[in-house]
N, C-alpha and C positions, 0 to 999 in steps of 0.2 A: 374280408373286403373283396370288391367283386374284378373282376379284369380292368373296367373301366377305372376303377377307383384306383387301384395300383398302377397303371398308367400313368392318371394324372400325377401322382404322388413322385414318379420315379422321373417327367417331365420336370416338376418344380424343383426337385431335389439338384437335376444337376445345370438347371436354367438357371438358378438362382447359383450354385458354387461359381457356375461360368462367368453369371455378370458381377461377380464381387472384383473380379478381374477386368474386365473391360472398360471400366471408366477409369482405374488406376493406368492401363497402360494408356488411353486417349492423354488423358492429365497430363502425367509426368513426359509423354512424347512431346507436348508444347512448351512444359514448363525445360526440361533437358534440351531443347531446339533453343529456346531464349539465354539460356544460362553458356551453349557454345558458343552463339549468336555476338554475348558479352565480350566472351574471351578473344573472338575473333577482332573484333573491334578493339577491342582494347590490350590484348594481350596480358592481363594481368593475368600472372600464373594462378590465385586462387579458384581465378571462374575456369580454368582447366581441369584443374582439380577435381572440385563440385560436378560439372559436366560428367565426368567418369563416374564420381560417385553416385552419382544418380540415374545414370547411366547404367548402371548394374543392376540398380534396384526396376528399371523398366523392362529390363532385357528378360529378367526374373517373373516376372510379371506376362510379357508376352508369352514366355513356355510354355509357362502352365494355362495360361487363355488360351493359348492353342490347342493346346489337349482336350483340353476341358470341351471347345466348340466342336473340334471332332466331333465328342462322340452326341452330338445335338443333332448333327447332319443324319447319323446316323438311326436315331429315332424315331425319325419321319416315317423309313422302311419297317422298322421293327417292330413297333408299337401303335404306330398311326397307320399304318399303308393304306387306308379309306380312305383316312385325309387324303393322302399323296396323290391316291388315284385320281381322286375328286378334283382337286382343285390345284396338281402339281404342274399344270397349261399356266397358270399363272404365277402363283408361288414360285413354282421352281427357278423362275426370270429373274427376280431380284437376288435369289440366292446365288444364283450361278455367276450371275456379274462379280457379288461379293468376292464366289471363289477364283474366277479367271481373273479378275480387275484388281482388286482394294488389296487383298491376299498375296497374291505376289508382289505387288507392287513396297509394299509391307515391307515381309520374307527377304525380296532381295535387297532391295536397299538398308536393312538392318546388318546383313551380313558386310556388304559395302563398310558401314559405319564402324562396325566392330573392329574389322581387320583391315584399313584404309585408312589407319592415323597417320600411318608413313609411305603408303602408297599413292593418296591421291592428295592432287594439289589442295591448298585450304579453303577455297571456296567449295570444290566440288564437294568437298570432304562435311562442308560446312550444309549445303543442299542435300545428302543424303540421309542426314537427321531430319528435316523439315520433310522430307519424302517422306520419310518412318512413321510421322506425325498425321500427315496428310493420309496417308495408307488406313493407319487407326480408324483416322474419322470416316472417312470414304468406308469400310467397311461396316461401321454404325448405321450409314446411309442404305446401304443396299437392303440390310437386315432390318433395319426401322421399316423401309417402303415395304417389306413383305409383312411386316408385322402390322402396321398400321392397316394393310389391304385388310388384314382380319379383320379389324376393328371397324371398317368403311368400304366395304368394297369399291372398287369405281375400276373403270378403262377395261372393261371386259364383256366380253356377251355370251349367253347362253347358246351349246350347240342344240341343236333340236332334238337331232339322233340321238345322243347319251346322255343328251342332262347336264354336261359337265361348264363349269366354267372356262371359256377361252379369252385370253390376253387379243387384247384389239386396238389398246392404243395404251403403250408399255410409258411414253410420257406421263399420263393421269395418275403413274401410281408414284410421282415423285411432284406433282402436283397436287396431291389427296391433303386437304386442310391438317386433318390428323396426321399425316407425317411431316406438314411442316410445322407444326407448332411441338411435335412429341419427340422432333429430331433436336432440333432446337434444346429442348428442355433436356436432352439424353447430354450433347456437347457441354451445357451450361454446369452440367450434375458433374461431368466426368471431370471439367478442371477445376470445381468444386471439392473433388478426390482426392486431386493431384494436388490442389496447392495444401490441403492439409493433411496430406501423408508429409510433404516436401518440411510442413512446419511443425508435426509433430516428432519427423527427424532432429530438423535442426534448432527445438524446441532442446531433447536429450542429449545432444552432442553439445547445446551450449551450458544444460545441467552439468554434464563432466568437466565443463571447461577447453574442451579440445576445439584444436579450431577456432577462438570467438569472433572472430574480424571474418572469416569466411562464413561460417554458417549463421552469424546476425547477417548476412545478404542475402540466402535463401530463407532465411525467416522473412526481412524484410521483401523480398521479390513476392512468397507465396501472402504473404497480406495483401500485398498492395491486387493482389490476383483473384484475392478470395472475396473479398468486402465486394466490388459491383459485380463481380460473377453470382455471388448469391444471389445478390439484391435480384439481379435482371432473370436467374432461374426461378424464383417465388414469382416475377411478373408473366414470364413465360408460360410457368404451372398453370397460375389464375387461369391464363387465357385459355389455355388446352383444355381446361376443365369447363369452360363454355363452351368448345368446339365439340366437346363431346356430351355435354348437354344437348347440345342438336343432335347429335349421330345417335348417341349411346343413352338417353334420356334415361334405363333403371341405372345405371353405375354411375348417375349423379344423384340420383333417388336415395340410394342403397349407401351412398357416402355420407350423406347424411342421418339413414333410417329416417325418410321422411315416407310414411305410408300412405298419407293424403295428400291432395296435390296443395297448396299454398301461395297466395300473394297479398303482400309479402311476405318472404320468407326469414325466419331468424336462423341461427348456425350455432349448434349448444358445444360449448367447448369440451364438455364431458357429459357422458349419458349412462345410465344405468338401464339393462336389457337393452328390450329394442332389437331382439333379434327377428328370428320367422316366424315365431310365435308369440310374442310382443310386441303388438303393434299399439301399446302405449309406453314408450319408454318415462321413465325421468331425467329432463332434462336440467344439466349445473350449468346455469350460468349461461343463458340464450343470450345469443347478439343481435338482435333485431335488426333486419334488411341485410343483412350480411353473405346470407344462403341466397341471396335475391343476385346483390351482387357478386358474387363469384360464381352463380352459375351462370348468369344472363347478361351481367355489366350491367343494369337497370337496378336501380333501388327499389323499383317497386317488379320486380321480375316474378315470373310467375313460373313456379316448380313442378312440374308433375310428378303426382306422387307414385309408390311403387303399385299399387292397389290401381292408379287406372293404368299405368305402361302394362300390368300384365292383362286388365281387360281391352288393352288395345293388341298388347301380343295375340290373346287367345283368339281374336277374331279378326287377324294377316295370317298367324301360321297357324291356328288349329289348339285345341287343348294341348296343354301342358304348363308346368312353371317353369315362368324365367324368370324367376329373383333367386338373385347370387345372394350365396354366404352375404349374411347383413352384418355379420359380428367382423370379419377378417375387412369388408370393405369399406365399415365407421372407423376401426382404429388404427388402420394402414394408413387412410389418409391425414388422419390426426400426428399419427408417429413421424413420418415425413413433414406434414408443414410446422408442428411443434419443434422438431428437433433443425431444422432449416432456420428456426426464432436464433435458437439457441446457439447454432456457425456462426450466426450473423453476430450477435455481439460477445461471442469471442473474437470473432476477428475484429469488428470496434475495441473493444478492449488491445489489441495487441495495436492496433493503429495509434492508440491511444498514447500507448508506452514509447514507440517507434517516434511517433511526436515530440515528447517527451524526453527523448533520449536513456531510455533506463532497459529497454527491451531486454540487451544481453545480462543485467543482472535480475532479471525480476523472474526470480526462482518460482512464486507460485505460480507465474504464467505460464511456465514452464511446464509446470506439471498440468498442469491443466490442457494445456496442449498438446501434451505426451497420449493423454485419455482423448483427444477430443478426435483422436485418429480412428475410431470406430464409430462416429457417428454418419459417416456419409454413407457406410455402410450398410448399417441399419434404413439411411433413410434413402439409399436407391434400393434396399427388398422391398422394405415397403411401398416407395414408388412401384415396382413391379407388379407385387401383388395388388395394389389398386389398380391400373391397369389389366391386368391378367384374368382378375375373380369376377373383377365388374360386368364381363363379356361373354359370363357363363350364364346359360348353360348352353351358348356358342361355339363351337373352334372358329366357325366364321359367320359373325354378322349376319342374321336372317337367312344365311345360306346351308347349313350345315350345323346339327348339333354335334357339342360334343362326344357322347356317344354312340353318334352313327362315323365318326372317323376314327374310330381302334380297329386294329390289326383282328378279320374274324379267324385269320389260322395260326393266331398267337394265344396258347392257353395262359388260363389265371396264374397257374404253376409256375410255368415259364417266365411272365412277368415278376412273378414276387421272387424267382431266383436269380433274378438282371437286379432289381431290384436291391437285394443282399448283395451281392457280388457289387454293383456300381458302390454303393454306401460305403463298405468296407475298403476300395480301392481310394474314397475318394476322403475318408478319413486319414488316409496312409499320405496322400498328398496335400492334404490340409496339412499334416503334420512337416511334411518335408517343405513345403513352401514358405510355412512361421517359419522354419526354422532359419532356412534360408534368408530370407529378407530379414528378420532380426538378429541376423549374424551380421549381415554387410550393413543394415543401419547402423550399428553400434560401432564399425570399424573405425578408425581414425583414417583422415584423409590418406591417400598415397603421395609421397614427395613430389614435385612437379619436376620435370626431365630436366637436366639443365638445356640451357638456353642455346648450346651450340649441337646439341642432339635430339634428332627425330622426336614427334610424341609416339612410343609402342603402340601395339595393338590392344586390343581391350580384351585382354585374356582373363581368364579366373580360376 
């Protein structure tokens, strides 16, 4: 594999371990903010309880996100430094907020929350988790707006002297349509995370019996959280996926393997080939006007296909191919809004029960719940990588190909020994993180303090 190729591969590898974490701690920071929020109000010892327990599993959560984003920061120098050079007048802006802004803001009021059960009075005490939450998302944002600038340049101009892009109106890039539709959709997906980690816990903890009066409240809280959160990320999705029908016109092409342009457009729910050399797939089961409407909102919306975006590429920027992997970006997007059907009614189902009154005994839901805790997971990679492959062979948007932003005094050697070396560390802490967060899921609650004594610190 060649420098480039190792690059990218060593980029995905720990982009994708990083955000398996990211939407878990946005989540559960709102849903753990709501569940103190109870307790505050009402004092009922079990939603103090809950708060703590869930409260561990976040806290767990942000370490290893923290680690993991580290060393993201730190790839731009090592593996990218083209990029960096190029276009680090603008990029670097959102990042740096994230780090000086979202980042501490984060960092210290989690310590606050941790160790200020019995230090700070119970409101503040109560606002330094909504801080924690707040932090999460604010960091989403600053890193959405530099990722989205990928995806859409805007609010910058060209120096003349070096070529390079500069930041000229640092607003545009928190106004860029793509970051408000793909922020949107990042927050929607993250307590999409959260309320079915939250109910895949209290899915098993109501299996064993422990608990059932407390954890049918976080089952029921993360239902009642997950059913219009989905619903409103699938509306979200849709719309992003027209906005970038404008912007990014092959990575709606390429989502579909539509080679010729089309009006109207049908949307096959499964296809056979159809990859770069396949420019006849077979298609299972066409939905006619469908590819019409979700790329354009127009029933009768008209697609272009990949075959003219590249004859329209080759003559803006000059020969070469821009069609992305056609294989990773038809069943990325598929995986994600198939499996996005499928949250949805499980959680109609659990709503259903919750209705019904049967939720805490209804053992197959249970387990099906139990399992249904690796689906968000799956369908924010996939979200990713639809995003991410669609933009190739980019790092930025008609500015910059990806292989003119690798590091030129980083050898291929070099890379594929970061490469090994990252893999190997980050298998070590896949391992230490299951282990962890399936140790304290399975815990039975902690006793709640008595009533004439302080709440402790949130030690472990």
């Amino acid at each position: 594999m060649s420098q480039l190729d190792l690059a990218r591969l060593q980029f995905a590898m720990t982009s994708i371990y990083h955000f398996l974490f990211v939407p878990v701690t946005i989540g559960l920071g709102f849903l753990t903010a709501l569940l103190q929020t109870g307790w505050h109000r009402t004092g009922r010892p079990e939603l103090l309880q809950l708060t703590r327990f869930f409260g561990t599993l976040l806290v767990i959560g942000i370490a290893v996100g923290v680690v993991t984003g580290l060393v993201q920061e730190f790839q731009f120098g090592m593996d990218w430094s083209a990029y960096s050079r190029t276009v680090g007048d603008v990029f670097g802006a959102p990042l740096a907020m994230e780090g000086l802004a979202a980042f501490f803001l984060e960092s210290t009021f989690l310590g606050l929350w941790l160790f200020g059960w019995d230090r700070l009075p119970p409101r503040v005490h109560l606002a330094t988790i909504w801080l924690v939450a707040v932090g999460g998302a604010l960091s989403a944002a600053f890193i959405m707006a530099a990722n989205s600038w990928m995806q859409h340049p805007v609010g910058y101009t060209v120096d003349p002297a070096t070529g390079r892009p500069q930041l000229n109106d640092v607003w545009k890039l928190f106004t860029n349509p793509v970051f408000l539709r793909g922020y949107l959709h990042v927050i929607l997906a993250s307590l999409v995370t959260g309320a079915l980690v939250m109910l895949a816990v209290s899915a098993w903890q109501l299996r064993k019996g422990s608990a059932p009066l407390a954890f049918h409240a976080t089952a029921r809280l993360a239902l009642v959280v997950l059913v219009p959160v989905i619903l409103a990320a699938m509306l979200v999705g849709s719309e992003l996926g027209v906005t970038e029908g404008k912007y990014q016109p092959m990575k709606i092409a390429g989502a579909e393997a539509q080679w010729d342009t089309c009006q109207p457009c049908s949307f096959s729910l499964f296809q056979i080939s159809g990859g770069k050399n396949d420019m006849t797939p077979t298609q299972i089961i066409a939905v006619p006007h469908l590819l019409s409407l979700l790329a354009t909102n127009h029933w009768n919306g008209q697609v272009l296909g990949l075959n003219a975006v590249q004859a329209q590429y080759e003559q803006q920027y000059g020969p070469g191919n821009y069609i992305p992997n056609i294989f990773i970006q038809y069943w990325s997007m598929r995986v994600m809004a198939y499996l996005a059907v499928v949250v949805l009614l499980i959680g109609l189902w659990g709503l259903w029960l919750l209705w019904r009154k049967r939720l805490s005994g209804a053992h197959r839901f249970h387990r099906v719940a139990v399992w249904a805790v690796v689906l968000p997971f799956l369908m924010n990679t996939a979200g990713w990588l639809l995003t991410e492959n669609g933009r190739q062979p980019w790092i930025v948007q008609g500015l910059q190909l990806t292989a003119n932003g690798v590091s030129p005094s980083v050898s291929t050697a070099t890379v594929a020994t970061s490469l090994v070396v990252f893999l190997l560390l980050y298998a070590a802490l896949a391992v230490v993180a299951l282990v962890l967060l399936t140790r304290y899921a399975r815990k039975e609650l902690s006793p709640p303090p008595a009533a004439d004594t302080p709440v402790p610190a949130l030690t472990y």
